[in-house]
C-alpha angles and dihedrals in degrees: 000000000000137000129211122209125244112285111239099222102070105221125217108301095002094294122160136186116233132189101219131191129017105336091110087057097037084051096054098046084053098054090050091054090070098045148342115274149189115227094252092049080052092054093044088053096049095048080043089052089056102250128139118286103272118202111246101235086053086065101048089052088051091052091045098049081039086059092040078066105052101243095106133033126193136208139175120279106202098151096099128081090258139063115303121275134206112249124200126212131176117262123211083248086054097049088047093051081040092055094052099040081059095046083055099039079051099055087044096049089050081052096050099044093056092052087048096053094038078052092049094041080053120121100198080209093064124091116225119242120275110242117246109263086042111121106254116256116271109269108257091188097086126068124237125232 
């Protein structure tokens, strides 16, 4: 749904880490929980939480495609001294799709917590365990003639 721009630092053999999916747009739904917002506020928020510099437009899209679906809905905002300004708010429909985007981040952080711990608990001279219909190692006990 979303893109994410090039990130500037350049990573061992041209990797770089993406956020894929829909966290862009679960994000989104999850900030507007809190409080009503103008795309810009909502910009500001995502560079503050840490994640990658999104492109502004890609925003909007995502707000709009958001509001095609019926998880957020927009208005005019023309109480301030300025030209008036679109306004986002969470639908029912947008808590709903938001409760369950948290039920499945949740799932995926226990997952991830446990492969981080089983990485940090990790001896690099320690050889991993064979699976079980693997052949057992030669025997290095007998000489050989």
């Amino acid at each position: 749904m979303a893109t994410e721009p090039e990130p500037a630092d350049h990573t061992k053999g041209g990797f770089r880490p993406r956020l894929q999916g829909h966290l862009l747009s679960s994000t989104l739904l999850a900030f507007l929980r809190n409080w009503n917002a103008y795309g810009y506020q909502l910009v500001q928020e995502l560079a503050k939480a840490g994640l990658p510099a999104f492109d502004s437009a890609t925003v909007y899209r995502t707000l709009r495609q958001l509001e095609r679906a019926g998880l957020v809905s927009s208005f005019w905002d023309t109480s301030s001294s300025g030209p008036a300004r679109r306004m986002y708010t969470l639908t029912k429909a947008g808590e709903g799709v938001l409760s369950l985007w948290v039920d499945v981040l949740s799932h995926y952080q226990s997952v991830l917590q446990r492969a981080l711990r089983g990485y940090e608990k990790q001896d690099p001279k320690v050889t991993p365990p064979a699976p079980p219909d693997a052949e057992p190692p030669p025997d290095q006990t007998e000489s050989t003639p």
